[in-house]
C-alpha positions in Angstrom: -13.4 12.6 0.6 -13.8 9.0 1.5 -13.9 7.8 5.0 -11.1 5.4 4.5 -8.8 8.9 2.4 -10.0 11.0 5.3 -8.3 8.6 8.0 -5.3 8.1 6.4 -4.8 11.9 6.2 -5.5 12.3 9.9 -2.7 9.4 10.2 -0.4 11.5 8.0 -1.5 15.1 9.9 -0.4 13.6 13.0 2.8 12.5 11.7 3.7 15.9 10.5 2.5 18.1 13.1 4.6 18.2 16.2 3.2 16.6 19.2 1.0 17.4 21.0 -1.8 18.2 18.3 -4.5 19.6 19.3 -8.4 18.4 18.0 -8.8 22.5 16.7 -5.3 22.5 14.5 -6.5 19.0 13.5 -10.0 20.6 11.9 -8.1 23.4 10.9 -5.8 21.3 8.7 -8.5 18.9 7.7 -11.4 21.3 7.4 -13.9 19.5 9.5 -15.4 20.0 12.7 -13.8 19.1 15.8 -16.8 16.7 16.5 -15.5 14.7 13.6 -12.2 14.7 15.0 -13.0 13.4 17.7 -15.4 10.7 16.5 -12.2 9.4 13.5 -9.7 9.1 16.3 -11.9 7.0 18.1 -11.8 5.1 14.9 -8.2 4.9 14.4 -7.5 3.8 18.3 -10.0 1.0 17.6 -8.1 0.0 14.2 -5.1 -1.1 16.2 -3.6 2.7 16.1 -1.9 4.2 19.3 -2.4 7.7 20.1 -2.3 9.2 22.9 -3.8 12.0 24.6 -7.5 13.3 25.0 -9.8 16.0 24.0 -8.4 19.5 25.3 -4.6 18.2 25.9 -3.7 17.3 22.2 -3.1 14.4 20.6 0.6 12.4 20.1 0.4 9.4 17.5 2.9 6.8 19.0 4.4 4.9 16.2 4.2 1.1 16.6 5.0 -1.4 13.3 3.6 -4.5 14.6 0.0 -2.3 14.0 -0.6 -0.9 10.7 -2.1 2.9 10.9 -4.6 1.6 9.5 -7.4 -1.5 7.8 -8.2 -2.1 4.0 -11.4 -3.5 2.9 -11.2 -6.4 0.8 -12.0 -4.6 -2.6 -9.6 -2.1 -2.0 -6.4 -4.7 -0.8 -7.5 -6.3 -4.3 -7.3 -3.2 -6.0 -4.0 -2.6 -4.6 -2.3 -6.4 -5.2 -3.7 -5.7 -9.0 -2.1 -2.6 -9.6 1.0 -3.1 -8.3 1.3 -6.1 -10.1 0.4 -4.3 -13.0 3.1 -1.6 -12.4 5.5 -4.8 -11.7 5.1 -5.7 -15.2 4.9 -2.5 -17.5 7.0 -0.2 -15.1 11.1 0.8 -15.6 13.5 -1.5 -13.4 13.4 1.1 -10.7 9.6 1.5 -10.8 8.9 -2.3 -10.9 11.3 -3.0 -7.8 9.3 -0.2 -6.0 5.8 -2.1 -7.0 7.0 -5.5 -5.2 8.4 -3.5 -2.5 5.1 -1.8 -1.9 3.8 -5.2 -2.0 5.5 -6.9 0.6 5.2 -4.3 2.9 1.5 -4.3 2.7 1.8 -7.9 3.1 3.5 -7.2 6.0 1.1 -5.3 7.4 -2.0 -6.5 7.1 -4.2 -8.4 9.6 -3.5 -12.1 9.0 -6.7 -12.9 7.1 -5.8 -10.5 4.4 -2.3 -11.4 4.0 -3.4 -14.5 3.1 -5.6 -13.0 0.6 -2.8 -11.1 -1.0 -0.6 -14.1 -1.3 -3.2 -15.9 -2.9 -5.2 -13.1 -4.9 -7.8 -14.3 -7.3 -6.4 -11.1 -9.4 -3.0 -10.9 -11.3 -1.8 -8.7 -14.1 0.3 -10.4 -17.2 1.0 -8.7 -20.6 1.7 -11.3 -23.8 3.1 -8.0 -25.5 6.3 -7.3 -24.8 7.4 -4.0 -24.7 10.2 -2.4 -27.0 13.1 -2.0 -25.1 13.8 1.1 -23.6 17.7 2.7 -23.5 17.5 5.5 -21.8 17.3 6.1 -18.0 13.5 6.4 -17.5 14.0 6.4 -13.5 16.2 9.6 -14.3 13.5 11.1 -16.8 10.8 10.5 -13.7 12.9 12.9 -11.4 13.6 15.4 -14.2 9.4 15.6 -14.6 9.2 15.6 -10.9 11.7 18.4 -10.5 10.4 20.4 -13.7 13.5 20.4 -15.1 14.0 21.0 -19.1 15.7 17.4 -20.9 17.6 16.8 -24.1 17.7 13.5 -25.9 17.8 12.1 -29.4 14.4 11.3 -31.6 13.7 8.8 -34.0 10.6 9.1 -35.8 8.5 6.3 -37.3 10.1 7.4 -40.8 13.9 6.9 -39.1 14.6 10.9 -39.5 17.0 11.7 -37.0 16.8 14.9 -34.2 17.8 16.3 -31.3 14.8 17.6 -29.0 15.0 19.6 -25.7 11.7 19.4 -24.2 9.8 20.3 -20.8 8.9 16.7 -19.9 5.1 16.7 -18.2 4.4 13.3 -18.0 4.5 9.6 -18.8 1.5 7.0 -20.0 2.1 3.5 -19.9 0.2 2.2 -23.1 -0.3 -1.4 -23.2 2.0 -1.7 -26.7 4.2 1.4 -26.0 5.5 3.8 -23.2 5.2 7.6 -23.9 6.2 10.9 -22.3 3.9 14.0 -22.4 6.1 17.2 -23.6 5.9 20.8 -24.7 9.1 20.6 -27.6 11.3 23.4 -27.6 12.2 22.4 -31.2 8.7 22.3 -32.3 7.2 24.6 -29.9 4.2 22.9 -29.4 2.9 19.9 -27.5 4.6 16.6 -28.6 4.3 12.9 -27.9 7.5 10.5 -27.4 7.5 7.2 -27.4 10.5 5.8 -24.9 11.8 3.5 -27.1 13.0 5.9 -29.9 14.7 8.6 -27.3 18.4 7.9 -26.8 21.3 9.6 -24.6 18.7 11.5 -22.3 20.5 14.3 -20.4 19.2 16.3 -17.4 19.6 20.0 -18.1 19.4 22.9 -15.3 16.8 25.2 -17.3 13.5 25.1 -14.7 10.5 25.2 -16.4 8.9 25.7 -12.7 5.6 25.9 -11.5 4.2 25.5 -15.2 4.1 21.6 -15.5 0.8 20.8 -14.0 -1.1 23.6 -15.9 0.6 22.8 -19.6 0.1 18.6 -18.3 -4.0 19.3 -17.9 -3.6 21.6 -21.7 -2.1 18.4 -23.0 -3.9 16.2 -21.9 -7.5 18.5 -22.9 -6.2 18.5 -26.5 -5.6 14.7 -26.8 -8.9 13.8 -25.2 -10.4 16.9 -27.6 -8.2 14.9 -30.8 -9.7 11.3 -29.3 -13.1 12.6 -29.7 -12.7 14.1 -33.0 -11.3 10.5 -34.4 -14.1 8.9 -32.7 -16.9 11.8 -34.2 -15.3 11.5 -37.5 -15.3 7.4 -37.6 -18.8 7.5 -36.6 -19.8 9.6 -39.8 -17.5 7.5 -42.1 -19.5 4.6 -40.9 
């Protein structure tokens, strides 16, 4: 875990636990030493964060939003502007908004220096592709993969055949010509790529499919990196 990672999940321990925590339930959440402990709150106080307390009494984090919790480096506020410009572009309606949200509020709360190096990032994100358009509510499909929740929708294939699928959805890859969800079909029962712009009339059903998402996602995903290679292995040979 990075030193930058490990902060911000002291930041977010503190915010959870209830006040005041002390340095052992911190390293017994974090799985570090109370040595370390000590040494990143001394860290985060001298970032701009308040928190109150000392060793032995417990700690209280005392929420202030003129100070962020806390710094960036400069490669990593890049980073950040780039992908969220990205996302700005090639994301649904509700996604995009989010990205420029996210934005401004970094923007926000940055030190000066860096907010000027936001607003006037050397990096930026523009597709000359546009996307096919998209009909059905992919904000609504998000929450249904979220809450592993079973969807139906109509298909069009690339040969204009006609179906309706129910599937488990497990996931969705922004391609830089096409958006696609990651499924396990009912219909087919197998493992079956959609592309967005072919679903129509998308409806939420209430068959959970709960806790089995993130296991079948990584089987997915291990058979199209397995099928990539192949392609690759078998281009290489026809060479």
């Amino acid at each position: 875990m990075s030193r930058t990672h490990r902060l911000f999940q002291m930041m977010q321990t503190l915010r959870r636990l209830p006040p005041p925590v002390t340095a052992t339930q911190l390293a017994d959440e974090m799985q570090m030493s109370p040595r370390t402990i000590y040494r990143d709150i001394d860290a985060l106080r001298s970032m701009g964060a308040v928190i109150d307390g000392e060793a032995g009494f417990g700690y209280t984090l005392i929420e202030d939003a003129a100070l962020p919790p806390l710094g960036f480096e400069d490669d990593e506020l890049e980073a950040l502007v780039l992908g969220l410009r990205d996302v700005a572009v090639i994301g649904d309606p509700a996604l995009a908004k989010a990205a420029r949200s996210a934005l401004a509020k970094i923007k926000a709360r940055v030190p000066p220096r860096q907010a000027h190096r936001l607003q006037h990032a050397v990096l930026d994100a523009h597709r000359f592709v546009s996307l096919p358009e998209i009909e059905i509510d992919v904000a609504g499909l998000r929450a249904a993969t979220w809450d592993e929740v079973s969807v139906t929708f109509g298909y069009r294939d690339r040969n204009g055949a006609e179906t309706i699928r129910q599937v488990d959805p497990l996931g969705l890859v922004y391609l830089d010509k096409t958006n696609v969800l990651l499924a396990w079909c009912h219909l087919r029962k197998d493992f079956r790529t959609f592309r967005l712009d072919r679903m129509r009339n998308l409806q939420r059903t209430d068959q959970s499919f709960r806790p089995r998402r993130v296991p079948m996602l990584r089987e997915h995903l291990e058979i199209i990196r397995c099928e990539v290679e192949q392609l690759a292995n078998d281009r290489i040979t026809a060479d």
